[in-house]
C-alpha positions, -999 to 999 in steps of 0.1 A, spaced: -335 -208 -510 -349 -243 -528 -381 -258 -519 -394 -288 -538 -433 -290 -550 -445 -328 -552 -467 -334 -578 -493 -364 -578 -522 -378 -600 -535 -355 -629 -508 -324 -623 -478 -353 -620 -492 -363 -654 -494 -324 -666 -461 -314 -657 -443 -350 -671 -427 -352 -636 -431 -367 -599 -415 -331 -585 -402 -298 -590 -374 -284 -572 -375 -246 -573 -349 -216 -561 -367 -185 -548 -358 -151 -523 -353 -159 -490 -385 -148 -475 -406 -159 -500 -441 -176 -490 -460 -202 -507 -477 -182 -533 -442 -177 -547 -436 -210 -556 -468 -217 -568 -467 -183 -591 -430 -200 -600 -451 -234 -610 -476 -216 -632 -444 -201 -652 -435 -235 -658 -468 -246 -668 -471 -219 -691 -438 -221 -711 -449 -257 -714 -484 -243 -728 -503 -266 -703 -535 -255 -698 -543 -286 -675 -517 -277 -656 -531 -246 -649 -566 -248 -646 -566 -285 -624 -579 -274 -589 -559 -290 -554 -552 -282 -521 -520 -274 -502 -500 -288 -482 -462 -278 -466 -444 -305 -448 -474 -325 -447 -494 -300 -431 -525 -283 -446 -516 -245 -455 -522 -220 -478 -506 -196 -503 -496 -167 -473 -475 -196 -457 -439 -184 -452 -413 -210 -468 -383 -219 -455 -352 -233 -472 -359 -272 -476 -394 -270 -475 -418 -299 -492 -446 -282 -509 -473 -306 -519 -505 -304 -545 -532 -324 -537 -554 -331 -567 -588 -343 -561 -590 -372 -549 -603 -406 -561 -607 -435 -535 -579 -439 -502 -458 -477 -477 -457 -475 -442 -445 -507 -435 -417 -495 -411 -447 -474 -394 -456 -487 -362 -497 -491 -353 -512 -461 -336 -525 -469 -301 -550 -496 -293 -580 -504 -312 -571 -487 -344 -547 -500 -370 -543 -480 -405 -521 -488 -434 -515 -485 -467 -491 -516 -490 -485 -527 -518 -494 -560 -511 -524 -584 -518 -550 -580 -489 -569 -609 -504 -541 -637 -498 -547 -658 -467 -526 -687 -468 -545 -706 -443 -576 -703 -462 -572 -711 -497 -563 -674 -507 -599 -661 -494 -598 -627 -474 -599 -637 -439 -592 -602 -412 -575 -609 -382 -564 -578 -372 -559 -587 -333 -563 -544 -325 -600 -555 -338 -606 -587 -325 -598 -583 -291 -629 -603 -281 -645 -576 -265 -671 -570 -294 -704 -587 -301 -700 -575 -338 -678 -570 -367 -683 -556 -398 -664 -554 -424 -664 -537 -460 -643 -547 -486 -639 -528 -520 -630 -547 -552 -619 -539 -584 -652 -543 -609 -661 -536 -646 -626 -522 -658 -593 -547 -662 -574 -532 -633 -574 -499 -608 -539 -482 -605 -535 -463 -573 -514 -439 -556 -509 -419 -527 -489 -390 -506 -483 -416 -476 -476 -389 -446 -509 -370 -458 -527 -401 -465 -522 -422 -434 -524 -388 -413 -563 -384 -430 -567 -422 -426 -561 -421 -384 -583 -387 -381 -613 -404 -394 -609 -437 -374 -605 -421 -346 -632 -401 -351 -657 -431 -361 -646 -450 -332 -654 -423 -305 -685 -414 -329 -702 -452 -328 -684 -463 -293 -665 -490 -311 -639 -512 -297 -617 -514 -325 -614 -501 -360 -589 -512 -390 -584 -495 -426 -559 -512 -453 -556 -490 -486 -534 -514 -514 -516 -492 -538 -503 -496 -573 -524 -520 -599 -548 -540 -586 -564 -564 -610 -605 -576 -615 -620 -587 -583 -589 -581 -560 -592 -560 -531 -584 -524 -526 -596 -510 -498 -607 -531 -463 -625 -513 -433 -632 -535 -406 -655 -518 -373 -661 -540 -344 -690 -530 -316 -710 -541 -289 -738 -540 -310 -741 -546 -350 -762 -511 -354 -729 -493 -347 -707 -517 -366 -729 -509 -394 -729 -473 -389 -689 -466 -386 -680 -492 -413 -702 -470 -440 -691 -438 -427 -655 -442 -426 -656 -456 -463 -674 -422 -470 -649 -399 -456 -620 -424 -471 -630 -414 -507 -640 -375 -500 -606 -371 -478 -577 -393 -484 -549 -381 -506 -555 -416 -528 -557 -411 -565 -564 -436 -591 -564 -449 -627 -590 -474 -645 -574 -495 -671 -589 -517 -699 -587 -528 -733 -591 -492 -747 -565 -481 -725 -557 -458 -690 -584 -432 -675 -578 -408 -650 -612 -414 -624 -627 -382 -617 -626 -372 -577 -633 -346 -556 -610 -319 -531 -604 -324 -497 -621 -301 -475 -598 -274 -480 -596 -240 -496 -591 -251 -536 -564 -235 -555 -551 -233 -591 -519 -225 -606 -539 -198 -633 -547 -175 -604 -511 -168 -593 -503 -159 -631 -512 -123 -645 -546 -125 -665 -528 -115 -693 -506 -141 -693 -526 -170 -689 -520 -195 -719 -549 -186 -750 
C-alpha cells in the first residue's frame, strides 16, 4: 500500500522536499513508515533529519506510532512550532471566526491602509469591550511563514472556543497571514469582545499564548545576513524522532 508523509518547516528543509510518498505491507502501522523515513534520512547522512523532534499526525488527526495505516493515508510531522488557505472555508458558528491568508491584514481601504477589525461575528454590538492584539513583524527585514491548514485551523477553533466559554465572551476572531511578511506588517490579529474589558483582556493574552505553543505555524526570520529558522516548541503531544525507529547501530556516526 502507499501512504504519503508531509514534511513542514526544519524536516521539509532536511529531506530537500515538501513530501514523501512511501510503499509498505498491507498491515503496516505508523511506526513503519516512520522506520521507512529514517532509511531515507540516513542514506542521505542527515543527521537533522533524524534527531529533529515532532509530533504525529494521520489524516489530520493526532496519533502515534501503533496507528494502523491504511492504503492512502496522509501521515504528517509536526515540527515544533514557531508562531500560528481556507478561503473556501466557511466561518464556524456564531461568535468565532478563524482564518489563515495570504493576504495583507493591515490594508483597510477606507482608512488610509491603517488596520481597522470589523469582523461583524465580533462586533455584534452586544459587547461593552474589545480588545484586540496585533503582532507585527520587528527587528528582522521580513518573517516567512507556513502552516499545515487542516491541523492549523483545527488548533486555531479549539482554543477560541475554549477562551470564549473560559472569559464568557461574546465573540472572538484570529487571522494568521502566511508566507513573507515584511517590517511592521501584520501577522497575527486576535480580536476578544466582552461585557467587561477584564475579560477582553484576559482571553486576548491567553489565546495569543496557546497560538504560539499549539498551532502547526512555522516560520523564518530574514535579513541582510540572510534566512533563520526561529526556534519553537512541540505541541502538547507525545514527541517523536526518526533516530529511534532506526537500529542503534545504524544511526548515522
Amino acid at each position: 500500500m502507499r501512504v504519503r508523509v508531509l514534511l513542514f518547516a526544519s524536516l521539509r528543509e532536511a529531506f530537500g522536499r515538501r513530501h514523501v510518498d512511501l510503499e509498505l505491507d498491507p498491515g503496516s502501522d505508523a511506526a513503519a513508515a516512520l522506520r521507512a523515513l529514517a532509511e531515507i534520512a540516513q542514506r542521505r547522512g542527515s543527521r537533522a533529519a533524524l534527531e529533529q523532534r515532532f509530533v504525529l499526525a494521520i489524516n489530520d488527526r493526532w496519533a502515534d506510532p501503533a496507528t494502523a495505516l491504511r492504503n492512502g493515508d496522509v501521515l504528517v510531522l509536526v515540527p515544533p512550532v514557531s508562531g500560528g488557505s481556507a478561503a473556501d472555508r466557511q466561518p464556524p458558528p456564531t461568535h468565532v471566526s478563524v482564518r489563515l491568508t495570504f493576504e495583507s491584514l493591515d490594508a483597510d481601504p477606507r482608512d488610509e491602509g491603517r488596520c481597522a477589525p470589523t469582523d461583524p461575528l465580533v462586533d455584534d454590538g452586544s459587547a461593552g469591550a474589545r480588545v484586540v492584539f496585533e503582532g507585527r513583524t520587528r527587528d528582522v527585514d521580513a518573517l516567512e511563514y507556513e502552516a499545515h491548514p487542516p491541523l492549523a485551523l483545527a488548533e486555531l477553533e479549539a482554543i477560541a472556543r475554549t477562551a470564549l466559554e473560559r472569559h464568557h465572551l461574546r465573540g472572538l476572531s484570529i487571522e494568521h497571514r502566511l508566507g513573507r511578511v515584511p517590517r511592521g506588517e501584520t501577522s497575527l490579529r486576535v480580536v476578544a469582545a466582552a461585557r467587561h474589558r477584564s475579560e477582553a483582556f484576559a482571553a486576548a493574552c491567553e489565546v495569543v499564548d496557546e497560538i504560539k505553543a499549539r498551532v502547526a505555524v512555522w516560520k523564518v526570520e530574514i535579513d541582510r545576513h540572510g534566512r533563520r529558522r526561529a526556534s519553537g516548541q512541540l505541541p502538547p503531544r507525545r514527541a517523536l524522532t526518526l533516530a529511534r525507529f532506526l537500529p542503534a547501530a545504524a544511526e548515522v556516526a
